[in-house]
N, C-alpha and C positions, 0 to 999 in steps of 0.2 A: 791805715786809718779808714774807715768805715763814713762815710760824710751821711746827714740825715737831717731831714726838713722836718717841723712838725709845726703845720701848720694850727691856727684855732689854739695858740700855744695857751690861754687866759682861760679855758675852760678847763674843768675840774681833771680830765684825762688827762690835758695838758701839763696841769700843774701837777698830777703826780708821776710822770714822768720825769718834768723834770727836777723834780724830787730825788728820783732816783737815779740822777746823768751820774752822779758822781761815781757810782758803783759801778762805772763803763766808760771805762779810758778808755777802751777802743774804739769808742764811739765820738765823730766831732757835730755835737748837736747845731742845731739853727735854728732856735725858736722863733715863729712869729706868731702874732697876736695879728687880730682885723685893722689894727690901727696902723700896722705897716706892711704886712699883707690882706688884703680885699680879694679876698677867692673870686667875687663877682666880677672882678674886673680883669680880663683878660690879657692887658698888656703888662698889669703888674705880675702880674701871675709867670709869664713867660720870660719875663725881667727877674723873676727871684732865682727862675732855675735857672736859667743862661750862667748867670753869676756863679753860682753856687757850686756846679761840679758835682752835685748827691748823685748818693747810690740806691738811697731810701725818701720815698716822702712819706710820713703820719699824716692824713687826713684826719683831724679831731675839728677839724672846722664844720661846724653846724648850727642851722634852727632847731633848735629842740622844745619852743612855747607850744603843748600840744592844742593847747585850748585857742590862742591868737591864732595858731596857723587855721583853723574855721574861719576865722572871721576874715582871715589876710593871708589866704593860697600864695600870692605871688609873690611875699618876701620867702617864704619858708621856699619854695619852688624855684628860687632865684639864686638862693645858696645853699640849699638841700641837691637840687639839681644841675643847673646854671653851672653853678660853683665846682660841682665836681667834673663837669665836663671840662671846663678848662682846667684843675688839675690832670685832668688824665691827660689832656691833648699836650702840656705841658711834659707829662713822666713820658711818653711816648717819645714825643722831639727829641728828649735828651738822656732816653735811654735808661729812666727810674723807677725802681719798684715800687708801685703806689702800696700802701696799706692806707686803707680805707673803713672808717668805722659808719658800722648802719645798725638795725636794730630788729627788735623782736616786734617793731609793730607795722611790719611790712605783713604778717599773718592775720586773718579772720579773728578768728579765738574760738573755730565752730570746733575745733578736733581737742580732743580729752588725753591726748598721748603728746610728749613731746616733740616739737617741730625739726624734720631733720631740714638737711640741706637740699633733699629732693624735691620737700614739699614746696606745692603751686604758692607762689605772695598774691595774695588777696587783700591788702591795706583796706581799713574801714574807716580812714580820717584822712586828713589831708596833709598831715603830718608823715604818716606812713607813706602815704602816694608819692610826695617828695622825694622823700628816702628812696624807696622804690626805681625810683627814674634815676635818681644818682647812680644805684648801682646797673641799672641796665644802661647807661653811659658809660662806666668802668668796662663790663664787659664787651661790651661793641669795642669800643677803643684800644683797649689793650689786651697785651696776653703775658705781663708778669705784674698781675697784681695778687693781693689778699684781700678781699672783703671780711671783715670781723662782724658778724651781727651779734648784739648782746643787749643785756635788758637791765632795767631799773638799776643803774648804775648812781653808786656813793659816793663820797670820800668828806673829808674834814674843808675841802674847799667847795666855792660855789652855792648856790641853791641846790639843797638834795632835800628828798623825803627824810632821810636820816637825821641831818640838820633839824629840819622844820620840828619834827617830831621829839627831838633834846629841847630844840628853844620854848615852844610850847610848853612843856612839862615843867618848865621852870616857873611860869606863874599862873597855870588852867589845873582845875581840877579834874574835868572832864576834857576828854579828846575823843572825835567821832570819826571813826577811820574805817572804811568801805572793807568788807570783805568778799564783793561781786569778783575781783578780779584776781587769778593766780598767773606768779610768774617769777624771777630767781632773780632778787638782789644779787648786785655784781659790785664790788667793790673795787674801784679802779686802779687801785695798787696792785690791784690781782691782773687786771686787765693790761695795764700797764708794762706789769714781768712778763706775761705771753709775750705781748707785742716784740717786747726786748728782745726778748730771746727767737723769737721768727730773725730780726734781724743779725743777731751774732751769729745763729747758724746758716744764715742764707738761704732759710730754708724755701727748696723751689717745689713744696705742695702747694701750687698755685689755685685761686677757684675762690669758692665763698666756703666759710669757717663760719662755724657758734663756739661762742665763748661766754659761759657765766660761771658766778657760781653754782654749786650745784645741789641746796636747796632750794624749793619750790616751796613756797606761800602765798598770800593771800595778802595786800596792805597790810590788814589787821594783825594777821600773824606776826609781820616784819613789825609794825610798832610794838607788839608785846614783848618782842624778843632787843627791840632797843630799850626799852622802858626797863627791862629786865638786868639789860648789861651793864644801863647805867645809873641804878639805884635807886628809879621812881616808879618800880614795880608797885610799891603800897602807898603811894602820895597820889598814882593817877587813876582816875579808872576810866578802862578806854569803854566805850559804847562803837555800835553797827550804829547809824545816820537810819533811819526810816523813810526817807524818800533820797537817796543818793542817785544824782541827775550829775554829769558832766553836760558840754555844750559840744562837746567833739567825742565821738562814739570812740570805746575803746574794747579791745580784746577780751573778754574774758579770762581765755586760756592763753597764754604766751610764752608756755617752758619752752625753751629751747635744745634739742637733744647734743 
């Protein structure tokens, strides 16, 4: 039997995961949620592994507010960062493969080809920076982990752009969705069966990994193509915003190779 933590269990990764335990008897999951695991807090954190006996921990515990983390660096910085250090020092003590989720906004968005795993992280928010220092803690720390970086991730649970963009359509006639930014809806069910399967095969290509899906668009593309999927292709009409201002600067280009 295969034992496996996943922590940040309430967040959308999370949840379709465990959506999918069933279809992996070989697997004894341990979901926690922030409410019984606090990444931040280093005694609980080293109290969940002792216990536990894993062979795998899922890191889905994250800040992901890109706009608050501007305003409030040092929560995102506390469990974007902070938080992963004491999971690694945690997976290390007791001999666990971390797989750790990070993201496509650890990149600039100056390069027009997609980002491999060579290229230099240049984070342009503070959001990214976070993330950023999570995984150069992973590294320092240890030497059997996975980094997954992956981007504009969906699913049926949580707050998604996907969501937002059905609930809207339901009573807006207009919807104004940026097309400044390109980058590969990931849908975490997709994300999800990678993960799985790194751990069924045990797989020891250790290092940092990108994972999306793998069309590239634009917001605006990604809403035409939900609007389209789900029948209010002719009910809405989307518009480009003419002055389209975030508060925390983001990527342009963010495919992921």
């Amino acid at each position: 039997m295969i034992r496996v933590l996943v922590t940040g269990a309430n967040g959308q990764l999370g949840k379709s995961i465990a959506k999918m335990a069933a279809k992996y008897p070989e697997i004894a999951f341990s979901f926690k949620d922030a409410t019984v695991l606090d990444i931040t807090n280093p005694i609980s954190v080293q109290d969940a592994f002792r216990t536990g006996s894993f062979n795998f921990c899922i890191n889905c515990a994250a800040y992901t507010h890109v706009e608050q983390a501007e305003k409030d660096p040092e929560i995102a910085f506390l469990i974007n960062a902070e938080g992963v250090k004491n999971v690694s020092m945690a997976c290390k003590t007791n001999s666990v493969v971390l797989i750790h989720i990070s993201t496509d906004y650890v990149f600039d968005g100056e390069k027009r080809t997609p980002y491999t795993i060579n290229d230099l992280p240049n984070p342009i928010n503070e959001y990214g920076k976070s993330k950023l220092k999570g995984e150069q803690y992973v590294k320092r720390l240890l030497q059997k982990y996975h980094i997954i970086r992956t981007s504009w991730l969906y699913s049926e649970f949580g707050n998604n752009f996907y969501k937002t963009i059905i609930e809207k359509a339901k009573t807006e006639k207009i919807l104004y969705v940026t097309d400044e930014q390109i980058g590969c809806p990931t849908n975490a069910h997709n994300l999800a069966q990678h993960i799985l399967g790194i751990v069924m095969d045990n797989n020891e290509n250790y290092g940092i990994h990108h994972f999306t899906d793998d069309e590239p668009m634009t917001w605006y593309g990604f809403a035409e193509k939900i609007l389209r999927e789900n029948g209010f292709k002719e009910k809405v009409r989307l518009e480009k915003p003419k002055n389209y201002r975030t508060f925390a600067a983001r990527p342009s280009y963010s495919v992921l190779n």
